[in-house]
Each structure stands twice: as structure tokens, then as C-alpha cells.
C-alpha positions in Angstrom: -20.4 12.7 6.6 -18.5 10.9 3.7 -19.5 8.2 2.1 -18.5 4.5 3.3 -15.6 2.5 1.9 -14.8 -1.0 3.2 -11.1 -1.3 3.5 -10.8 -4.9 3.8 -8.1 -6.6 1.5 -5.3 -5.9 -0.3 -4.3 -2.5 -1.6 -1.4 -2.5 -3.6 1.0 0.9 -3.0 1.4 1.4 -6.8 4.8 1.9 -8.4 4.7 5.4 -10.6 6.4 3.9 -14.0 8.6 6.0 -15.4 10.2 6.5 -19.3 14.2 6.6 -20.1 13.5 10.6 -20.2 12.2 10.7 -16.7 8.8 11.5 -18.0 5.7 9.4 -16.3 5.0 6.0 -18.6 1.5 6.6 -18.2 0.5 3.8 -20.6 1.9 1.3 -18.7 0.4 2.5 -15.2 -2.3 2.1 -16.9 -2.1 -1.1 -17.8 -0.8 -2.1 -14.4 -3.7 -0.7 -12.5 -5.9 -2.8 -14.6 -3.3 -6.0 -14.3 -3.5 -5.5 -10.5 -7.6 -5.4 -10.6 -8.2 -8.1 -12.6 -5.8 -10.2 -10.3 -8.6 -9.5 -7.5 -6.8 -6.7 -5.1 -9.4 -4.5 -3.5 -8.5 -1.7 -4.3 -5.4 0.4 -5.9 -3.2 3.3 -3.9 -0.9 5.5 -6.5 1.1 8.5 -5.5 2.0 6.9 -1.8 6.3 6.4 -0.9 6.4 3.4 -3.5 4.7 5.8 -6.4 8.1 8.4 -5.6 5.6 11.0 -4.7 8.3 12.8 -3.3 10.0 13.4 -6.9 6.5 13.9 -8.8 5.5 17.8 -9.0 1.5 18.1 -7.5 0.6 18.8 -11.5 1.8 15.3 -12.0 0.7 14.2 -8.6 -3.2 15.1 -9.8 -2.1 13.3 -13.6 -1.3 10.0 -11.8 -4.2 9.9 -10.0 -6.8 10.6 -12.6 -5.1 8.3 -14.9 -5.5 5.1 -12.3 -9.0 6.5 -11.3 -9.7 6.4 -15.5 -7.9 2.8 -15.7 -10.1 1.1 -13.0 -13.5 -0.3 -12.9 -14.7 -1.1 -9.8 -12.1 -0.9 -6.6 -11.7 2.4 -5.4 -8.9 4.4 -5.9 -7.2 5.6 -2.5 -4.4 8.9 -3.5 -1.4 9.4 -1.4 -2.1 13.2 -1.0 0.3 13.8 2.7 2.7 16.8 3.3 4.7 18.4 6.4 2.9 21.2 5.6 -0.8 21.1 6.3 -1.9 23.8 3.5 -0.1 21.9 1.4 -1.8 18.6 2.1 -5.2 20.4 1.8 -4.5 21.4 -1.6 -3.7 18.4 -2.5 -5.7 16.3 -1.2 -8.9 17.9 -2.5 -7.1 18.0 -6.0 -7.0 14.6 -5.6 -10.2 13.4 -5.1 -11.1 16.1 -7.8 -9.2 14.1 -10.1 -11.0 11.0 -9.3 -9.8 9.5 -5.6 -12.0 7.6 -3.4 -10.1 8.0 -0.4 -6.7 9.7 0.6 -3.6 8.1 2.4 -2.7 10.5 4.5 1.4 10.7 5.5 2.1 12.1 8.9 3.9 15.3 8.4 8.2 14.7 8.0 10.9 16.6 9.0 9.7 18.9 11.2 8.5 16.7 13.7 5.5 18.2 15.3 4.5 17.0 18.6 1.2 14.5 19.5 -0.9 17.5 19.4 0.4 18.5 16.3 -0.5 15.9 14.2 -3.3 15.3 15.9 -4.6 19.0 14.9 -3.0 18.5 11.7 -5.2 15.2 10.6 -8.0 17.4 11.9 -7.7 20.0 9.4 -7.8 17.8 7.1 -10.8 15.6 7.8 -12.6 18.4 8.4 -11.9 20.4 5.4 -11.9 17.5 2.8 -15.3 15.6 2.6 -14.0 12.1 1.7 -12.7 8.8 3.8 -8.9 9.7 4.9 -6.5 7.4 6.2 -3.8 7.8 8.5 -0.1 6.9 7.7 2.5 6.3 10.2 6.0 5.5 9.2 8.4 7.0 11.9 11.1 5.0 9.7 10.3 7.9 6.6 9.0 10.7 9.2 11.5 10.9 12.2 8.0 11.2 14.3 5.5 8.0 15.4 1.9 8.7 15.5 1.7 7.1 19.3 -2.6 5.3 20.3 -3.5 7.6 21.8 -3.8 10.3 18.9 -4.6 7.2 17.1 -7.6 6.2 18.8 -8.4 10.0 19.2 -8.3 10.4 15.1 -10.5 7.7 14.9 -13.7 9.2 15.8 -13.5 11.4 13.4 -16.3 10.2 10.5 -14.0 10.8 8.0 -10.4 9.6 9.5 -11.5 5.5 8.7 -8.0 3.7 8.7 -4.4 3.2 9.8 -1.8 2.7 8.1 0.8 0.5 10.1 4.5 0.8 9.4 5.7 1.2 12.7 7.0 -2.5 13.3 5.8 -2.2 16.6 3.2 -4.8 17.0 2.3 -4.1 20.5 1.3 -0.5 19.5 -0.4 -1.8 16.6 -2.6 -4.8 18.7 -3.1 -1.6 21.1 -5.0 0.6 18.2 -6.9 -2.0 16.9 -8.3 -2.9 20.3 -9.1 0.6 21.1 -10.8 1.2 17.9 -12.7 -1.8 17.5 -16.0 -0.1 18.5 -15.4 3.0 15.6 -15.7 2.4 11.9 -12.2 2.5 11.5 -9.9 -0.1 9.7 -5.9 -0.8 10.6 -4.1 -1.8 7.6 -0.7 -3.1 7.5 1.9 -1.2 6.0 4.8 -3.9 6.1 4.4 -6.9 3.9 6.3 -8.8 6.2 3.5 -8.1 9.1 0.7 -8.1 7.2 -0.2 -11.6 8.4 0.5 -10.9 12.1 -1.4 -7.5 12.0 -4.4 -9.3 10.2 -4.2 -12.3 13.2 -4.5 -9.4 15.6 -7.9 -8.3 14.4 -6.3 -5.8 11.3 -8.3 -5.6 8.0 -6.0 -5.9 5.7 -2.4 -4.5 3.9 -1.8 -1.8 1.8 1.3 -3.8 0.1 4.7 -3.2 -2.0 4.9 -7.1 -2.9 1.1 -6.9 -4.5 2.4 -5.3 -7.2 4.4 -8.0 -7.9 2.4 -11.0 -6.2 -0.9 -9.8 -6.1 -2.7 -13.1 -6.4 -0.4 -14.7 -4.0 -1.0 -11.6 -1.7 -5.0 -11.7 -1.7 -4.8 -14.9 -1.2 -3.3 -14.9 1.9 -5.1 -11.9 3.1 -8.2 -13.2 1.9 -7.2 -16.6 3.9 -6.7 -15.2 7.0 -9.5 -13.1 6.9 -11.9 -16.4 6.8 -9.6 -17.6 10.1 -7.9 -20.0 7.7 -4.5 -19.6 9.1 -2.8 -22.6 7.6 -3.8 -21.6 4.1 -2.4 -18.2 5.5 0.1 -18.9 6.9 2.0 -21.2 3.8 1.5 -18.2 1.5 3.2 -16.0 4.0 6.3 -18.3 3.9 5.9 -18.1 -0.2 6.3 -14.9 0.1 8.7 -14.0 2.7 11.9 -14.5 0.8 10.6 -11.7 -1.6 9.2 -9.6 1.1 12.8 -9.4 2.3 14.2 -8.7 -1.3 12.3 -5.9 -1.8 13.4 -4.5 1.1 17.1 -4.9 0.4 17.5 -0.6 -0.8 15.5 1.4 -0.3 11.8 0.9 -1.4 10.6 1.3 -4.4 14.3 0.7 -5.5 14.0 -3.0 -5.3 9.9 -3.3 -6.2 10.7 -1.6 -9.9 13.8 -4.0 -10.8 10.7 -7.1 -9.6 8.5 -4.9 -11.9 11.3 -4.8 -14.5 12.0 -8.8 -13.9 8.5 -9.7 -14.4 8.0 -7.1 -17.4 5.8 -4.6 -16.3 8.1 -1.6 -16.8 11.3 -0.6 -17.0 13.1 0.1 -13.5 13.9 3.7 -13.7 13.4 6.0 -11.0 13.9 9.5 -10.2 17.2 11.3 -8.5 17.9 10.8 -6.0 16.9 7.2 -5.9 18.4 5.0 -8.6 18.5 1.7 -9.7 18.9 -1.5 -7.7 22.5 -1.9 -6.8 24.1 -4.7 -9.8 25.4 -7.1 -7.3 21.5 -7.8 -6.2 19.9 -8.3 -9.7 20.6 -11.9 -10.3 19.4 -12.5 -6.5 16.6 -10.6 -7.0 15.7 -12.5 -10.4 16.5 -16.2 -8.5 14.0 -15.2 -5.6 11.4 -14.2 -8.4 12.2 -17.9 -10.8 12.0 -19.6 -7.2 8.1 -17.9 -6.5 7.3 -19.5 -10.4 9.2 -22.4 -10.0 6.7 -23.0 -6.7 3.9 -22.2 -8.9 4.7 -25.0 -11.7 5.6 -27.7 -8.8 2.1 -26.8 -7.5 0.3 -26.8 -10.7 2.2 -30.2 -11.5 1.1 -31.9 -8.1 -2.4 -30.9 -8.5 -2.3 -28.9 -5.2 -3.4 -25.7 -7.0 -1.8 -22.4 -7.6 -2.6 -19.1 -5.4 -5.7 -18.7 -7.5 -6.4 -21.4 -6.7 -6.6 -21.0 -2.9 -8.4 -17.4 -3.1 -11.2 -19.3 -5.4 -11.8 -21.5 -2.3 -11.2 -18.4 0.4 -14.0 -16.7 -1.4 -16.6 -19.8 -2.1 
């Protein structure tokens, strides 16, 4: 049996920063995966939809993890390592925890659409071959097929299949798998930024979360809040939030998270064909959602009320 890992908190699905050449920036992933830890997430998640795995070759799959796993001190590293083809996602997957992953984010296989027993026998495979924690991805939005409870809750007690990634938007099915699967080790995670307070009022552990790389204290803090049951703590940093929750959504993700990234100077927005940069005519927007989040921040500060780190310093005393 693998070894435990507790997958409460925030996980932030890590941009993959790229040069003007097209070459990884791995300097500055890097330095965000140490930005992102010290802001108190609880743990880090490169290579998933928001790192472009899709455009990165598995050579540069492995690099991305190993450099994040090398940047990090102490949250675990979980590696997107999914494919449609399960060979595929054995070889990677066991590359990547080679290269230093804790856990793997496991995608449910695309395109070809394989029935409930299909991906059931597919996450199988994998949790049987590869000897480390393995979560389970669903986002029939990316994959043209959802992972429906009752493979869910079937996946679930296997000792090494310990999450769910939720990016259905269908909160009934989600409330459905955590109820089923509250007597198994197993964590669901949100996978929508804008659910991740719902999900987490329904008994979820947590978010692995596009707007973290941008807000992670804000985002921990709410988590964080509504993991202690306090909602209205929760529940105002969810409304801080939901104006850029929206934004980021606005093309394509990570189309709109790198231009925030770019905003905020992390790293430059370049992506990789076919995706490319955030359409002009939503830059300024973009910008005037990001000066309204600081402009919060000041009033807050000014008042005395106390900033987001503020909040998570009382969540966690």
C-alpha cells in the first residue's frame, strides 16, 4: 500500500511559464512554486490542463516535474501524468514520481470515449501498477466522457486511488460521491474555483485551483475558513474572489490565468500553439478586476479589518 498523503487544502494547478522562444522558463517556475509555498497552499500540482501538458513532450513533462519537486520544501508535489491511452499514462506516471512526484492527477482518458467499464479498468491499471497515491480527474468539459458515482465510488477502494478531482459542475453528482465515500480514505477536491466553496460546504476537502496561482492567500484562506465551519469568513472571500474566478474563465484556461500571471509579474503570458494569448479587447478588464482585488486589500489594511493573511492566521490559531 502507498504511503498516506492528506489532501486537505489548496493545490494550485500550476501554470508551465514559458520563454519568447517557446522554451520552458524554468527559472521562473521555480520561483513561482516557492512563491505559491510560502503563501501557505498545501501543496503544488504542475503538468495538469493549466501547466499545457498537452503541448509539453513527456521529456519535458518529467523536466517540469522534477524541477517543482527540486523547488519545494515541504508540500508534496502532485504530477498531472493522464493520457487516453493507458500504456501511455503508465509510462508516465511512473516517470513522474521517478522524477520526484508525491502523487499523480490522473485525467480520464479523452477522445475516445471509453465506456464506465472502461475507465474504470483503466484507473485500475494504473493504481495497481504505480505504487503511489493517484487521483482521479473528471472533466467531461475537456474529455467528451463523465466519470459517473458509481465508478467513482467503485475507484475509491482502491488504496491507492485517494481523491477526486471535481470539474463536472454537477453538484448533485459531486454531494453523491462524497457521501458514498465518506467511509474510504478518499478526498473530493474541487476542480472549479467557482465551486470550490459549495463542494467544501458539502463535505469536500478542498480545491485543486487556477485562481491560487494568482490569489493564493486569499484562496487558503477561504478554504482554510470553511474547513473550520467558518462560513462567513468563507463565504466574503468567495465574493472577493468571484469576479476573478469569472475572468479567468473568459478563453479558454490557462489563456486568461497567464495574462493574471503576466499582470501581477510572475511571467510573461506566452503559451503554446494552438492556444495563444488573451484576446486584446480583455486585457484592460482583466487588469481592472486584478487593481479592484488590491484596491480591496489596501481599503482593508486601511480600516484595520485585516488582509487575507490576516484571516488564515486566525483560521489556523
Amino acid at each position: 500500500m502507498t504511503d498516506h498523503i492528506d489532501l486537505r487544502g489548496v493545490y494550485p494547478a500550476l501554470t508551465t511559464p514559458f520563454a519568447s522562444d517557446g522554451s520552458i522558463d524554468f527559472e521562473t517556475l521555480r520561483e513561482n512554486a516557492r512563491r505559491v509555498e510560502a503563501a501557505g497552499v498545501d501543496g503544488v500540482v504542475p503538468v495538469g490542463s493549466t501547466g499545457e501538458s498537452a503541448t509539453l513532450t513527456h521529456d519535458e513533462h518529467v523536466e517540469v516535474v522534477e524541477a517543482v519537486a527540486d523547488a519545494v520544501d515541504d508540500v508534496p508535489v502532485i504530477a498531472g501524468a493522464g493520457s487516453n491511452n493507458t500504456r501511455e499514462a503508465l509510462d508516465l506516471g511512473e516517470r513522474s514520481v521517478e522524477a520526484g512526484a508525491d502523487a499523480l492527477l490522473l485525467i480520464s482518458p479523452y477522445y475516445n470515449k471509453p465506456e464506465q467499464r472502461g475507465l474504470r479498468a483503466h484507473y485500475e491499471t494504473l493504481a495497481d501498477e504505480i505504487d503511489a497515491p493517484q487521483i482521479v480527474y473528471n472533466v467531461p468539459s475537456r474529455t467528451g466522457r463523465n466519470i459517473e458515482p458509481d465508478t467513482a465510488v467503485a475507484l475509491a477502494a482502491h488504496e491507492n486511488i485517494v481523491g477526486f478531482k471535481a470539474a463536472s459542475g454537477d453538484l448533485g453528482q459531486i454531494t453523491e460521491i462524497v457521501e458514498r465515500t465518506r467511509d474510504e480514505e478518499f478526498a473530493v477536491l474541487s476542480g472549479d474555483d467557482a465551486l470550490t466553496l459549495p463542494i467544501c460546504s458539502m463535505g469536500g476537502q478542498g480545491t485543486i485551483s487556477v485562481v491560487a496561482n494568482v490569489e493564493p492567500e486569499r484562496t487558503t484562506a477561504m478554504v482554510g475558513a470553511a474547513l473550520a465551519g467558518d462560513y462567513e469568513t468563507a463565504r466574503a472571500i468567495h465574493h472577493e474572489l468571484g469576479e476573478l474566478n469569472r475572468a479567468l474563465f473568459w478563453e479558454t484556461n490557462p489563456i486568461p490565468v497567464k495574462e493574471a500571471m503576466h499582470i501581477r509579474g510572475h511571467h510573461a503570458p506566452e503559451l503554446r500553439s494552438p492556444l495563444g494569448r488573451l484576446a486584446p479587447e480583455y486585457r484592460d478588464d482583466l487588469a481592472a478586476v486584478l487593481d479592484d482585488l488590491d484596491d480591496f486589500e489596501r481599503e482593508q489594511y486601511d480600516r484595520g479589518d485585516g488582509s487575507a493573511d490576516d484571516q488564515l492566521a486566525e483560521v489556523d490559531s
